[in-house]
C-alpha positions as MATLAB code, in Angstrom:
seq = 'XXXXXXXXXXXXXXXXXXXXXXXXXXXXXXXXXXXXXXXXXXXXXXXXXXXXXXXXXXXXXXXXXXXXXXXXX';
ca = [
      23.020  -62.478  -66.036;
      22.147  -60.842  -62.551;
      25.418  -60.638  -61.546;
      25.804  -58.412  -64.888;
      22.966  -56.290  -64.476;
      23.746  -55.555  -60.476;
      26.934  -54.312  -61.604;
      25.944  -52.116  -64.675;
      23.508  -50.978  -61.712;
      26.292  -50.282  -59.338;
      28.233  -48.312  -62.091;
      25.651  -46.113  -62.623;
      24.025  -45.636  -59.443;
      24.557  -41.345  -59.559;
      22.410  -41.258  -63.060;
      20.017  -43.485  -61.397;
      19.740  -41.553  -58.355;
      19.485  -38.490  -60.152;
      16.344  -39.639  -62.543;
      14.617  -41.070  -59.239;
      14.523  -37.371  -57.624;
      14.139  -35.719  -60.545;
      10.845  -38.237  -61.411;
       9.874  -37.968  -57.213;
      10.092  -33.425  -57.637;
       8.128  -33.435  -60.884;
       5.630  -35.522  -58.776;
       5.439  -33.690  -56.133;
       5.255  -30.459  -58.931;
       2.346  -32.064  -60.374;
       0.521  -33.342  -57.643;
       0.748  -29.754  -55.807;
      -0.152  -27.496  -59.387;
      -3.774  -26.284  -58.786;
      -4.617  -27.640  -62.213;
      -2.781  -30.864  -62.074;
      -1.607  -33.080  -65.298;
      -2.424  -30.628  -68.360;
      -1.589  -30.075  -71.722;
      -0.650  -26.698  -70.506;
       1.180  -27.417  -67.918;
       3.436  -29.615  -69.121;
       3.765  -27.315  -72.311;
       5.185  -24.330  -69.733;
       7.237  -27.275  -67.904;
       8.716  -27.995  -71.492;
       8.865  -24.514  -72.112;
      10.943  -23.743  -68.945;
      13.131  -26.841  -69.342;
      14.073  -25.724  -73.087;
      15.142  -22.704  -72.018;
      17.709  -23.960  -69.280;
      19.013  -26.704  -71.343;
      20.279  -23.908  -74.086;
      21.999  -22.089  -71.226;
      23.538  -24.848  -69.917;
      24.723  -25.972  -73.655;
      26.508  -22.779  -74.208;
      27.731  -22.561  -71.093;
      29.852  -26.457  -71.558;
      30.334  -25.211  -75.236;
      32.454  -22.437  -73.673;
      34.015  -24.541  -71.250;
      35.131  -26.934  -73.950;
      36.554  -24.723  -76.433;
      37.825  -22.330  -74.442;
      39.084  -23.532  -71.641;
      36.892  -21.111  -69.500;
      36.328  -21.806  -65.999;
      32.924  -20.633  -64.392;
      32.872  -21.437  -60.880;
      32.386  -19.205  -58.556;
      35.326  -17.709  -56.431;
];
């Protein structure tokens, strides 16, 4: 059984990693706001992250069906 879960563990180390610094900068972003854990701030943090998660959905919508590739240089 630990074996098992040190290994699923292992195998996803990057999405791990990933959720620990995004958890550690919203932290930081709320510990450092002048009017700390609010209703309206995380509304506008909401607000923000809705807004960047539609670009980033059209932009692997067009990378899907068309083949489109939008790196730079």
């Amino acid at each position: 059984m630990t074996g098992d879960l040190l290994l699923r563990l292992r195998y996803n180390s990057g999405p791990l990693f990933a959720l620990g610094v995004f958890l550690a900068m919203f932290i930081v972003f709320l510990i450092l706001h002048p009017k700390g854990l609010s209703v309206y701030v995380m509304e506008t943090a909401a607000n923000q992250g809705f807004g960047l998660s539609m670009v980033a959905m059209a932009q692997t919508v067009a990378v899907l069906t068309a083949g489109l590739d939008l790196s730079v240089g």
